[in-house]
C-alpha positions, 0 to 999 in steps of 0.5 A: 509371773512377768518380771521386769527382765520379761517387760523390758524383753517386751520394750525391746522386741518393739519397734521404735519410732521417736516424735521429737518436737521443735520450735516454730521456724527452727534453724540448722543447728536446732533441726540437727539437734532434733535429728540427733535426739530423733536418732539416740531414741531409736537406739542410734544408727552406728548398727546399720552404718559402718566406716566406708559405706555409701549412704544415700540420703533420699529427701522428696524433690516432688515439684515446685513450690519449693517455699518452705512455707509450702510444705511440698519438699523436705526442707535441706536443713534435715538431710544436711543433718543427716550427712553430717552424722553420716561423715562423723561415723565415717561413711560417705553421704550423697543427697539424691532424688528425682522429681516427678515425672516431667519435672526438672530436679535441678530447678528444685535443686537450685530454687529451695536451698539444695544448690547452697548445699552444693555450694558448702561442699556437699554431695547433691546428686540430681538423678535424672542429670545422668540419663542412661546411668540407670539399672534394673534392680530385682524385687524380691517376690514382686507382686507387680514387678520382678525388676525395677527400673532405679539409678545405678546410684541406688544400687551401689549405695550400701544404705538408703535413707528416706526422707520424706515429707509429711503430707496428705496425697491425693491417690494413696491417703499419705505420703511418707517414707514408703511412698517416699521411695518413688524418687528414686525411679526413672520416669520411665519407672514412675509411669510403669508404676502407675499404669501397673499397680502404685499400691503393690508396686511401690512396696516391690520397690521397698523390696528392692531398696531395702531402706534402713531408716527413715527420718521424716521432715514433718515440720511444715507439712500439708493437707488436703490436695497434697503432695503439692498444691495441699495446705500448709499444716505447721507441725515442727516435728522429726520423726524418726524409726528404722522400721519404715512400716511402723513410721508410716503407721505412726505418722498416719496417727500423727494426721488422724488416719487408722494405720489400716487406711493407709493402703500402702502401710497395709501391703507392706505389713502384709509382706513381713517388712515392717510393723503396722500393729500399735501395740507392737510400736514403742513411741519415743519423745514426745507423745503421740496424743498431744501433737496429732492433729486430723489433717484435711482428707485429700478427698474432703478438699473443696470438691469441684461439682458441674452442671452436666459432668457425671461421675459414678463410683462403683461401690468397690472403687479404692480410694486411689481412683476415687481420689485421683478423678477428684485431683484431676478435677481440681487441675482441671479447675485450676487451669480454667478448664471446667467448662469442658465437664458437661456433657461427660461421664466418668465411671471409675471400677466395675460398675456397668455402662449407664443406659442412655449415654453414648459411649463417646461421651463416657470416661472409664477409668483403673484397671479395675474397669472390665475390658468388656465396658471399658470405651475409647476414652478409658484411661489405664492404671492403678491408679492413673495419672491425674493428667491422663485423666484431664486428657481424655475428658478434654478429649481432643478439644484443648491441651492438658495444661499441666500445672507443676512438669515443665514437659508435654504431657505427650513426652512425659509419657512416651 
């Protein structure tokens, strides 16, 4: 017989994530209030925050466009919520992150609201400011990487918050609080993820950091080619969970993905550091069913097709190459350089080389791609940066323009 005292036995062993809605364009103290009631559904955070403790607070700083309007970065209202519940409860908050690779943090800093932050008296830490503060931090049972190359900030924070923006990614489906966790790398860090394995990698470095709450900034997200130059979706949400597996698999049914298509989600269940399971997720607030909405797919985003420019798939490639050569292409569209496509083979996996095409026009692309077949052209990782890519299509004949990193694609990854 199950009686009540077994049903809320049941509720408890759940995780949980809270959904709170806001209204259109809501100023601090409605965005505070939103993380407030986000946090008191998730049972509060007193249990993982004590008086005395770092906490670092994590918001995504990827790139320019720094609008709000954008949905690129996570807006400063929620972080500086966050500082604040964090110095009631006694503890000390730091607002840090890195930008992408090849992207100066403290322009974002300073052009989408961070530096007035600064100027009312809070923490806001560019993590790349301190160039030789960094440290190897070990991962437990790395799949990828034993050690990881993070900020000396990062491993003396006693707590780790992610704050990500809710968006579609054009390599890993979403990105969100896992993913999330890549800003607090080195650069040097970034690309070895890449070129080693993102999927594995970044859950090693979950592994590493152990983050003890997520808080995601969904209220202008976006679509299509995210993280940057995707569409902007209003949403005006908070959403809110200690488990980051279980908020990652929740805000992946929040833009109309499966949880399971998610792959970084997946890995990270699959290594017992969170739930994935929808029936084994307790969503507080409001409901699921009436503010998702399907997000434009990263791969449906207005594709780019050329006379004379070929692109195989094998059957097996991931989603992660398949996405990225589309990314790549769409760069390469927006810096007026289509016109070096014809003539050129892409073949992402472990498809064999076509019969007919001389090597020097063929592209190959992953770590997937077999030594034997790969050409003087291939581009490694796991997947590859997008510009990588764009370099060796362009082969020589133009310099990759990058369309978001201030720094040559030939510094950035030395």
């Amino acid at each position: 017989m199950i009686t009540n005292s077994v049903i809320e036995d049941m509720k408890i062993s759940k995780a949980k994530v809270a959904i709170v809605k806001t209204n259109s364009s809501p100023d601090y103290p409605e965005i505070r209030q939103a993380v407030e009631k986000a946090l008191d559904l998730i049972g509060g955070v007193q249990d993982i925050i004590q008086p005395g403790h770092l906490v670092l607070i994590n918001p995504s700083w990827v790139a320019p466009p720094v609008e709000r309007e954008a949905g690129c970065i996570t807006l400063p209202e929620i972080p500086r919520a966050l500082a604040d519940i964090v110095q009631e409860l006694g503890a000390r908050p730091v607002i840090a992150e890195s930008s992408a690779v090849g992207v100066d943090s403290e322009k974002v800093i300073q052009d989408s609201g961070y530096q007035q932050l600064r100027e009312m008296g809070y923490a806001v830490v560019d993590l790349k400011k301190n160039k030789k503060a960094y440290v190897t931090l070990p991962s437990e049972n790395g799949k990828v990487f034993e050690v990881l190359e993070c900020w000396e900030l990062v491993q003396q924070a006693d707590v780790v918050i992610s704050v990500p923006k809710l968006k579609t990614h054009d390599q890993t489906e979403m990105t969100c609080a896992i993913k999330k966790l890549k800003g607090l790398l080195t650069d040097k860090g970034k690309r070895a993820m890449h070129q080693e394995g993102l999927f594995e990698g970044v859950v090693d470095l979950m592994t590493a950091v152990k983050p003890k709450l997520a808080v995601v900034d969904a209220i202008i997200c976006q679509e299509g080619v995210g993280p940057i130059f995707g569409k902007p979706v209003e949403m005006n949400l908070i959403v809110a969970g200690k488990d980051l597996v279980a908020v990652d698999s929740t805000c992946a049914r929040l833009i109309g993905y499966k949880p399971a298509e998610t792959l970084l989600t997946v890995n990270a269940a699959a290594r017992g550091l969170g739930i994935i399971d929808t029936d084994k997720i307790e969503i507080l607030g409001a409901s699921l069913d009436k503010v998702k909405r399907r997000f434009l797919r990263s791969i449906e985003d207005d594709p780019v097709k050329v006379e004379g420019f070929r692109l195989i798939h094998a059957e097996a490639t991931c989603t992660g190459c398949r996405n990225t050569i589309m990314s790549a292409l769409i760069d390469m569209r927006n810096a007026d350089q289509l016109m070096y496509l014809p003539g050129v083979t892409v073949i992402t996996g472990g498809t064999p080389l076509p019969e007919g095409i001389p090597r020097d026009e063929i592209v190959t692309v992953g770590l997937c791609m077999p030594e034997e077949s790969r050409t003087e052209r291939h581009v490694q990782g796991c997947p590859p940066n997008n510009a990588l890519v764009v370099q060796a299509i362009i082969g020589g004949r133009a310099e990759v323009k990058r369309m978001y990193a201030e720094e040559s694609l030939d510094k950035t990854e030395q």
